[in-house]
C-alpha positions as CSV (number, residue, x, y, z in Angstrom):
1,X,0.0,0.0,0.0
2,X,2.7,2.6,1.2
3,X,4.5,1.6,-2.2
4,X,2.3,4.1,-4.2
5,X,3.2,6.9,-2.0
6,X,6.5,6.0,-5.0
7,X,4.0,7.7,-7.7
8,X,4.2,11.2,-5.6
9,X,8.1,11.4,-5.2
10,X,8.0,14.2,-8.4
11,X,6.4,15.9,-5.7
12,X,8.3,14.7,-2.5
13,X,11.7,13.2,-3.6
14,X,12.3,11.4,-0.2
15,X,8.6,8.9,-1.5
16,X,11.1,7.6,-3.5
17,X,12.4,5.4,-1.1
18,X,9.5,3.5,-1.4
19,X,10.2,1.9,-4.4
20,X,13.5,0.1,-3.1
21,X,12.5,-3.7,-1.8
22,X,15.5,-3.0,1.4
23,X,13.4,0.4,2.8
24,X,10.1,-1.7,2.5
25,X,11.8,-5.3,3.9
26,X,12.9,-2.8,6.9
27,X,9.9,-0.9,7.0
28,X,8.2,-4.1,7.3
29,X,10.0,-6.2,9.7
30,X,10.2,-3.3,12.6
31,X,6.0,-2.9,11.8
32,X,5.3,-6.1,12.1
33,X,7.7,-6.2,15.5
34,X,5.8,-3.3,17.0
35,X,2.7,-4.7,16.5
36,X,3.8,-7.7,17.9
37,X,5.4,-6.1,20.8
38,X,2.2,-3.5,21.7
39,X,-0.3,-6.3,20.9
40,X,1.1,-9.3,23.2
41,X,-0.1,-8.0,26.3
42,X,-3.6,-7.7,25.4
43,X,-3.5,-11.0,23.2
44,X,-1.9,-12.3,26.4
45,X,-5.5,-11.4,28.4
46,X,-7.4,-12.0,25.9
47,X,-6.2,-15.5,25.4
48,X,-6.7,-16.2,29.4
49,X,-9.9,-14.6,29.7
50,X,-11.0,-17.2,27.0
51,X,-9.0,-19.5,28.9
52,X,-7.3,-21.0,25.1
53,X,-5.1,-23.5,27.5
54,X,-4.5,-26.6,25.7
55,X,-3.8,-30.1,27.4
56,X,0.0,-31.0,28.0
57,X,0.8,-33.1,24.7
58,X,3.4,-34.4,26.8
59,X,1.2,-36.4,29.6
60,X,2.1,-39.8,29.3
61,X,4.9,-39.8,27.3
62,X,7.5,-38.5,29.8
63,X,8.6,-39.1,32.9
64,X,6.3,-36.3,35.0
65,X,10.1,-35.0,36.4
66,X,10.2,-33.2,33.2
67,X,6.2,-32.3,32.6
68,X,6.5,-28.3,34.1
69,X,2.8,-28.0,35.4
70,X,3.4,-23.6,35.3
71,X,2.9,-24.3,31.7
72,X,0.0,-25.7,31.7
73,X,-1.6,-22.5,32.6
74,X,0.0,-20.4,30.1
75,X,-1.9,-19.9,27.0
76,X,-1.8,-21.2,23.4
77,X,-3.2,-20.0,20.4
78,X,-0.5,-17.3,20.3
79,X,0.1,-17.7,16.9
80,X,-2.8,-15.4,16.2
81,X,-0.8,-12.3,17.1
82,X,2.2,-13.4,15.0
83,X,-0.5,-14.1,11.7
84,X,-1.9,-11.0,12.1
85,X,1.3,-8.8,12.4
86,X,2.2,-10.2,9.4
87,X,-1.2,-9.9,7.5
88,X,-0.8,-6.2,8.6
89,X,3.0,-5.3,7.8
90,X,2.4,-7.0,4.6
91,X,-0.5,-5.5,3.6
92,X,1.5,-2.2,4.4
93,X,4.5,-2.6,2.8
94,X,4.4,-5.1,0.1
95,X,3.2,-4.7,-3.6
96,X,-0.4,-6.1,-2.6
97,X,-1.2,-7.1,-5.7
98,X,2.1,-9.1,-6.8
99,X,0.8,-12.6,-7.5
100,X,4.0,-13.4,-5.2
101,X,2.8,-11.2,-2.0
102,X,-1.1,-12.9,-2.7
103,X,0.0,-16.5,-2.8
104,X,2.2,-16.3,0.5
105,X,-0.4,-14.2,2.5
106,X,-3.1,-16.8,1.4
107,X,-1.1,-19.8,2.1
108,X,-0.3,-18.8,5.7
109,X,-3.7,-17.8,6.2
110,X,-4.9,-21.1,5.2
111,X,-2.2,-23.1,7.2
112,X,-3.0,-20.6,10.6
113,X,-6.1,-21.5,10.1
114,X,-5.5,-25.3,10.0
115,X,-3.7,-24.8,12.8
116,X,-6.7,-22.7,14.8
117,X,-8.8,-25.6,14.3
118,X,-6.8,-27.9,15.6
119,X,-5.6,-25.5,18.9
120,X,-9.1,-25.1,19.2
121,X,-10.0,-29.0,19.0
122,X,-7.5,-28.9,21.8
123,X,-8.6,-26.4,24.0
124,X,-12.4,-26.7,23.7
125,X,-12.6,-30.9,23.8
126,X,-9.4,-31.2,25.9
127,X,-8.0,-33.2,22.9
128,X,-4.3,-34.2,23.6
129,X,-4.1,-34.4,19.5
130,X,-6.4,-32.4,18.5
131,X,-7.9,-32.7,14.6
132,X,-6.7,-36.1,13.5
133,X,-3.0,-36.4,11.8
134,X,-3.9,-37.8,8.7
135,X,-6.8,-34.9,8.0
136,X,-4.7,-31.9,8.9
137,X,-2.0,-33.3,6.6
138,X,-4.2,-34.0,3.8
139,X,-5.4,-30.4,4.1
140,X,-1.7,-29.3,4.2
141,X,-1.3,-31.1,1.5
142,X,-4.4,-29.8,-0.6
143,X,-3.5,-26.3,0.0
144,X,0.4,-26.4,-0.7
145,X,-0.6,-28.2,-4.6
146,X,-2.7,-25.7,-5.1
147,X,-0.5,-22.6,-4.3
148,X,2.0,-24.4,-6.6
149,X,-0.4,-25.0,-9.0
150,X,-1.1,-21.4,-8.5
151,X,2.8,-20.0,-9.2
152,X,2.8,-22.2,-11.9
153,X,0.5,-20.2,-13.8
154,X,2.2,-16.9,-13.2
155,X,4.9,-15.8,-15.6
156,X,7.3,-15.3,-12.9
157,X,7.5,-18.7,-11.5
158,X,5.9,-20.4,-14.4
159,X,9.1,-22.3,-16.1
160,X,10.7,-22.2,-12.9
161,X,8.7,-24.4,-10.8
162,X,9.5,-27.3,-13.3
163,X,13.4,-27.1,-12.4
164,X,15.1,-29.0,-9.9
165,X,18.4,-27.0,-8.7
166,X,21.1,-28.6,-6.6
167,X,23.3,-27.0,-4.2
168,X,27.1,-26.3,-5.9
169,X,25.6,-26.9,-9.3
170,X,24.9,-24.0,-11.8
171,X,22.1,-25.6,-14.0
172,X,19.5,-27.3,-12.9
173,X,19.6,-30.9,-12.8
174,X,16.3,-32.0,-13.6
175,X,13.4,-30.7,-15.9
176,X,10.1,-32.1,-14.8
177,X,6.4,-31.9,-13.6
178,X,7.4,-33.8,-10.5
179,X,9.2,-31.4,-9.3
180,X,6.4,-29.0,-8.3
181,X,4.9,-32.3,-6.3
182,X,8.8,-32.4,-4.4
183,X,8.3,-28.5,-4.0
184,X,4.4,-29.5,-2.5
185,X,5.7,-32.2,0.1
186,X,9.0,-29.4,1.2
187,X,6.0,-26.9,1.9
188,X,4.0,-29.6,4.1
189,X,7.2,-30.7,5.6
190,X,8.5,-27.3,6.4
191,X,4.8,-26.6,8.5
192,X,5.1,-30.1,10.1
193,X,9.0,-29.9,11.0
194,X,8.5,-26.4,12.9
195,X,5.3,-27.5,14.6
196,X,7.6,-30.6,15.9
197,X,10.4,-28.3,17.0
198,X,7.7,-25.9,18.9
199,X,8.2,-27.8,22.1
200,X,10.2,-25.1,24.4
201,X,9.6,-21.7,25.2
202,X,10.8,-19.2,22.3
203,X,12.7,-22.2,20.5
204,X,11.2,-22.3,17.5
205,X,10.3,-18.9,17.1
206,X,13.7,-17.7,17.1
207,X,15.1,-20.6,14.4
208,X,12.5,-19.5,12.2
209,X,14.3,-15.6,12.8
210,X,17.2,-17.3,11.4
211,X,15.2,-19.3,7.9
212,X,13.5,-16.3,7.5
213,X,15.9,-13.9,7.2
214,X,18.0,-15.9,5.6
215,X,15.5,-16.9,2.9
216,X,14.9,-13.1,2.4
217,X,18.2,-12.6,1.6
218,X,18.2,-15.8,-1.1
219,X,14.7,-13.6,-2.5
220,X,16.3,-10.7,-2.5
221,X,19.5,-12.1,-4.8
222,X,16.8,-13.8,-7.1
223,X,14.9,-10.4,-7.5
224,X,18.1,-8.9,-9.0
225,X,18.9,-9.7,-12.0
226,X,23.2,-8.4,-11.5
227,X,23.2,-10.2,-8.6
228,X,21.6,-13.1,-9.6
229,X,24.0,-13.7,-12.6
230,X,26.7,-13.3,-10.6
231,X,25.4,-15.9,-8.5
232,X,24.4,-18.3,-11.1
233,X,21.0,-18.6,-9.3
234,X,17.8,-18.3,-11.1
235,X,16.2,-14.6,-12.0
236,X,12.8,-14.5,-10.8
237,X,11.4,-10.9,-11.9
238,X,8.8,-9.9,-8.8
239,X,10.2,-12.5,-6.2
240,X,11.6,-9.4,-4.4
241,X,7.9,-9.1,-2.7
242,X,9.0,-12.6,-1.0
243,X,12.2,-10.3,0.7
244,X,9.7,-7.9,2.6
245,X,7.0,-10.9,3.2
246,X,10.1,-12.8,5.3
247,X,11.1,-9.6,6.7
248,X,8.0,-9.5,8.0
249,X,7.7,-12.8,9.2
250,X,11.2,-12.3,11.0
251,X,10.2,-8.8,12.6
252,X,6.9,-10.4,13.8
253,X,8.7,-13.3,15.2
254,X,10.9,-11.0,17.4
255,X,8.2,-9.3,18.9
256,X,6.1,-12.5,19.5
257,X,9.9,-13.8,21.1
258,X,9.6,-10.8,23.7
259,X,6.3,-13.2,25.2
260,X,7.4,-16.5,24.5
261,X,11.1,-16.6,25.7
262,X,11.8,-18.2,28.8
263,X,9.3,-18.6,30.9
264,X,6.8,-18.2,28.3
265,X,3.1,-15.9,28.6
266,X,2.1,-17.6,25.4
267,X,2.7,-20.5,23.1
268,X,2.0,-20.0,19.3
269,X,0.8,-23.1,18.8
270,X,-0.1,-24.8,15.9
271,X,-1.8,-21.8,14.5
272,X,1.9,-20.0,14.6
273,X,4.2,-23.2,14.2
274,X,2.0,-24.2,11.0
275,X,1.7,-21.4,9.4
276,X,5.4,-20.3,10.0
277,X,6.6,-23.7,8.7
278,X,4.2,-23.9,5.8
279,X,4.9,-19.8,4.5
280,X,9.2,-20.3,5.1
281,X,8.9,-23.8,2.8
282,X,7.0,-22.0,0.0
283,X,9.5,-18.7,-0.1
284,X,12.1,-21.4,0.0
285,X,10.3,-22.9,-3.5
286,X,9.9,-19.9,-5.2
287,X,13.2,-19.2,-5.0
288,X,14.1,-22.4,-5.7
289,X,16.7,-23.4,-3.0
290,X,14.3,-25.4,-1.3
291,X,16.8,-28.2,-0.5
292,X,19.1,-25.8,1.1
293,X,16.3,-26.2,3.5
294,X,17.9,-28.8,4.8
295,X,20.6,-26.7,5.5
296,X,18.9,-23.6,6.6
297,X,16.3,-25.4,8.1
298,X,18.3,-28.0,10.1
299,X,17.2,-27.6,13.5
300,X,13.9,-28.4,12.2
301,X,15.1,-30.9,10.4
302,X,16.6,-32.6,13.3
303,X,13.4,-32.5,15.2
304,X,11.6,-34.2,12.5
305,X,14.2,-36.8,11.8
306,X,14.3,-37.7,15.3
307,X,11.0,-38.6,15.2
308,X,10.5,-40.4,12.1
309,X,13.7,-42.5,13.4
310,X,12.3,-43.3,16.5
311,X,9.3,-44.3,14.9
312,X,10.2,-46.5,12.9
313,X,13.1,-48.0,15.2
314,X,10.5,-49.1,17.8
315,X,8.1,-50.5,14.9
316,X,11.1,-52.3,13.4
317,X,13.3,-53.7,16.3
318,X,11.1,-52.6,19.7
319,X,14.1,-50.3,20.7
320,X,14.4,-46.7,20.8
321,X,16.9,-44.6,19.7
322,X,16.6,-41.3,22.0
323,X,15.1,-41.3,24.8
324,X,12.3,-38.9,24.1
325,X,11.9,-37.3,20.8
326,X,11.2,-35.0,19.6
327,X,15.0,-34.9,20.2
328,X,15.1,-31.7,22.1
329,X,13.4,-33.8,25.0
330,X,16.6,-36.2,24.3
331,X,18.6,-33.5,26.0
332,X,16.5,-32.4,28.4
333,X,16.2,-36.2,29.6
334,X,20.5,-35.9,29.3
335,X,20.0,-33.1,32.1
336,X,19.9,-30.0,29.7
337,X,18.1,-26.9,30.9
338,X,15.8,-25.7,29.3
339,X,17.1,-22.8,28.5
340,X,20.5,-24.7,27.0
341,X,18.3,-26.4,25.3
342,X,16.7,-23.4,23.6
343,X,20.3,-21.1,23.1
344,X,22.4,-23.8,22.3
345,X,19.8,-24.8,19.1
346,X,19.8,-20.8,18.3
347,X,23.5,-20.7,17.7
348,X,23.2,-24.2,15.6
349,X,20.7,-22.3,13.6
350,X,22.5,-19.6,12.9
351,X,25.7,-21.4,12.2
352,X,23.5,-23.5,9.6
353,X,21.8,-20.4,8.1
354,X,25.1,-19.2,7.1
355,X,26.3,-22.5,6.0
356,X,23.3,-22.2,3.7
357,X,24.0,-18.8,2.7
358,X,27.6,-19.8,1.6
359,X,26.7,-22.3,-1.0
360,X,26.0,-19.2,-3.0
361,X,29.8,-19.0,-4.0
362,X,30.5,-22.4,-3.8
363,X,28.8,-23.3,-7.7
């Protein structure tokens, strides 16, 4: 919206600003972190008054040493305030009606409100699980091939999509419809992987920080066509927009931090972790470096690997491999605070968000 005010620098040279993605990625991460910041308190009330406590997932599971019972009086649902500083910052600062700005507002719209449902499954039917698995992933599923489906029809992202790119390889490797169902199942398994890592207080919040900045920068590189030469990365004219949508999603994931650090007022639940997840997977598609993910993404990769390991260990042999997993109970079992829990994964995230930013030079 404020990018028109670019039409009206003949008359005020200082509107120009306006048209440069950096002022508006800026602009957009510090509104979105005010919002965020001024909001929480009331969101905080709000969310007690309607009680939105959801039962300990954890019940069970554990050993009741390591269950906190403060926790289970501190409200979820908190991802509402991080969806709606967003919405707002976006709707602010970013070209609203870029086919690029539409598809990521509507996608984490649709995957916060996945995520509602199934924090309010929890908190109104006292639902451990909430929705069933298999439905909220079929619905993650739906929604992620059709905002594909979607960029595929655009002339930005049309050919694009089809293209399978490596890491330390200049051409893509593979031409091919099926690679728009891989860039699908990363989007589903980006929401699912930060919902798994969303476990201690401010822990996934602040890795998603990390992605998302990181994947702004990766936009921002694509969005310039010097840059992106220079790079050997794929120019992808109006993928800029994605550089102030992650600012965004960064700034309103520092102010939502201020709350949910250590000990937490409020838990984003799935409504936040989904949505979060689902939005950083798609930037990570359009610019195509969505298996630096891995890299990027690891922490949240480790969660979810932990898992499907255990899984499948005790299914296959009867034996575990952690001793709690997701694997950040592992550590806390090992005698890990919770808050070395929480630090310790923010500086392996940041170490692997540069690692991912360096295979830029390394093609």
């Amino acid at each position: 919206m404020l990018y028109w005010l670019s039409d009206f620098s003949n008359y005020f040279g200082p509107f120009r600003l306006f048209e440069y993605v950096t002022f508006r990625a800026a602009g957009a991460a510090f509104t979105a972190m005010i919002l965020a910041m001024l909001l929480g308190p009331f969101t905080v009330r709000k969310l007690k008054q309607l009680r939105a406590t959801a039962p300990c997932r954890l019940e069970g599971l554990v050993d009741k040493a390591f269950i906190d019972r403060n926790k289970d009086k501190t409200p979820s649902m908190g991802g509402l305030l991080i969806v709606f500083s967003i919405i707002v910052s976006s709707l602010l600062w970013n070209i609203v009606y870029n086919p690029i700005t539409l598809t990521l507002l509507v996608v984490m719209v649709l995957f916060a409100g996945i995520g509602f449902i199934d924090d309010y499954t929890k908190v109104r039917y006292g639902k451990r699980d909430g929705i069933p698995g298999k439905m909220k992933l079929m619905l993650q599923l739906f929604f992620a091939v059709g905002a594909i489906m979607f960029l595929d029809c655009i002339p930005e992202t049309r050919d694009l999509l089809h293209q399978l790119m490596l890491p330390f390889i200049k051409q893509p490797v593979l031409i091919s419809g099926w690679v728009m169902v891989l860039g699908a199942f990363v989007v589903v398994g980006s929401s699912n992987a930060v919902n798994l890592t969303d476990g201690k207080d401010g822990l996934a919040v602040g890795c998603c920080i990390f992605c998302a900045l990181t994947y702004a920068v990766f936009a921002y590189l694509c969005g310039h066509k010097i840059f992106a030469g220079y790079l050997s990365i794929p120019f992808i004219p109006g993928v800029s927009e994605a550089v102030v949508f992650a600012a965004a999603l960064a700034g309103a994931c520092i102010g939502f931090l201020w709350y949910n650090c250590h000990p937490a007022s409020m838990f984003m639940g799935d409504t936040g972790s989904l949505a979060l997840g689902g939005t950083i997977g798609l930037i990570a598609v359009m610019v195509k470096q969505e298996l630096i993910l891995i890299v990027v993404g690891g922490v949240f990769v480790m969660e979810a690997a932990s898992v499907i390991m255990q899984v499948t260990s005790f299914k296959l042999t009867g034996k575990r491999i952690f001793l709690c997993t997701p694997i950040h109970h592992h550590f806390e079992q090992k005698g890990w605070t919770e808050t070395q829990i929480v630090v310790r994964f923010w500086i392996l995230a940041g170490i692997l968000a540069l690692a991912g930013l360096a295979t830029l030079k390394l093609r």
